[in-house]
N, C-alpha and C positions, 0 to 999 in steps of 0.2 A: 521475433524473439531471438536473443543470441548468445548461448552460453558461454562463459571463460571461465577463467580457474574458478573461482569463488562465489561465482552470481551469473543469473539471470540476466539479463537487460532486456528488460519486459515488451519493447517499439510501443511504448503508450502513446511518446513525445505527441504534442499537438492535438490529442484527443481531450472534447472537452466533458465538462464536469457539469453532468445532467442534474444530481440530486445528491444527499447528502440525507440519511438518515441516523440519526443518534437514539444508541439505547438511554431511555429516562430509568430504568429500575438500576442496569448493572454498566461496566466499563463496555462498549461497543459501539460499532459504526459499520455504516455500511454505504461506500460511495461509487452511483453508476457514472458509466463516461457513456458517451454517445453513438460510442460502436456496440454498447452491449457489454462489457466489460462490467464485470462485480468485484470491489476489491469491499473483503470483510473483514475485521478483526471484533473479535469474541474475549475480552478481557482487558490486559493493558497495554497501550499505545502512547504515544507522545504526539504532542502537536506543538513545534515552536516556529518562530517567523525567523526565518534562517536556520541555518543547518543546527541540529541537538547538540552537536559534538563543540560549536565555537565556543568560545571563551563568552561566558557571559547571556548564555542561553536561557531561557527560561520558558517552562511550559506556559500555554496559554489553554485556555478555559475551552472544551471541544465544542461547543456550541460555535467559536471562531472559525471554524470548519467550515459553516454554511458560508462561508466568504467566499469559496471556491465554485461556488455553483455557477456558472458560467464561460469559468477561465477554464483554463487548458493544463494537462499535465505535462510537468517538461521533463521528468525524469521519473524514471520508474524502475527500481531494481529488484529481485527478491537474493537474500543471500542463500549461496548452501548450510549456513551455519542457524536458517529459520530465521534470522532478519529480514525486514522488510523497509525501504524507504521509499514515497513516495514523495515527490515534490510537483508544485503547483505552481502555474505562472506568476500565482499572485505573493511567492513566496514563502507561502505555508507548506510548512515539512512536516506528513505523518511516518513517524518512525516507530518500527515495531522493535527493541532491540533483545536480541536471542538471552540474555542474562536475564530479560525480566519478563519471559514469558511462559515462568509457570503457570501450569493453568489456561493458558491463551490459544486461540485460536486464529491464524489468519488465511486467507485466503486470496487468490488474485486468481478468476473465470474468467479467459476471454474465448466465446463463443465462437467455435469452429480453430481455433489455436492452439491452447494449451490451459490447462488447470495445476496451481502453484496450492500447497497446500502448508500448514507449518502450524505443528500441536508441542507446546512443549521446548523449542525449538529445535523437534524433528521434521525436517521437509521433504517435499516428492514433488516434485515436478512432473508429468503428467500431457504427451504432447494430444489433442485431440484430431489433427491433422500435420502429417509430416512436408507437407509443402509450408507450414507457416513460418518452419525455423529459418 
């Protein structure tokens, strides 16, 4: 993990993507990678195939998620502003964005490193061993 001005950069790169649980009653998810890592969001999230922010983006249905179970994360950020982006080899981008996280929950657990926390979009970063930074 490597902090700079504005974010996190989470070192996911390359870890791959064990399981993908979807909440059926309310907005949520929760996707393990293979080292142990739990990234959760409790509310509203985005999933588009390229980045949210391009011209022409469009969310796609979170079930398209489970597309990711096997591939690999290639980029993994948390912001200080309580955003979240995560991208996937397979080109699916989950994006938590800090204006639309009334109510939301996210998280990023990687065991024995560090715990990323973000309500509201208030966040804490959290290191659980100081050799991991």
């Amino acid at each position: 993990m490597e902090e700079v001005e504005d974010r996190w950069i989470l070192g996911l790169q390359g870890t791959a993507v064990t399981a993908v649980a979807l909440d059926a009653e309310r907005p949520g998810v929760a996707v393990t990678l293979a080292d142990g890592t739990e990234i959760t969001v409790d509310g509203t999230w985005l999933l588009t195939q390229g980045a949210a922010a391009a011209p022409g983006a469009s969310p796609l249905p979170a079930q398209a998620l489970e597309g990711a179970i096997g591939s690999a994360v290639a980029s993994a950020v948390a912001f200080k502003t309580g955003g979240l982006r995560v991208v996937f080899r397979t080109g699916l981008h989950l994006t938590v964005r800090p204006r639309d996280t009334s109510g939301t929950e996210a998280s990023v657990r990687k065991p024995g490193a560090f715990d990323w926390t973000s309500r509201d979009g208030d966040c804490v970063m959290r290191l659980t061993d100081l050799d991991a930074r």
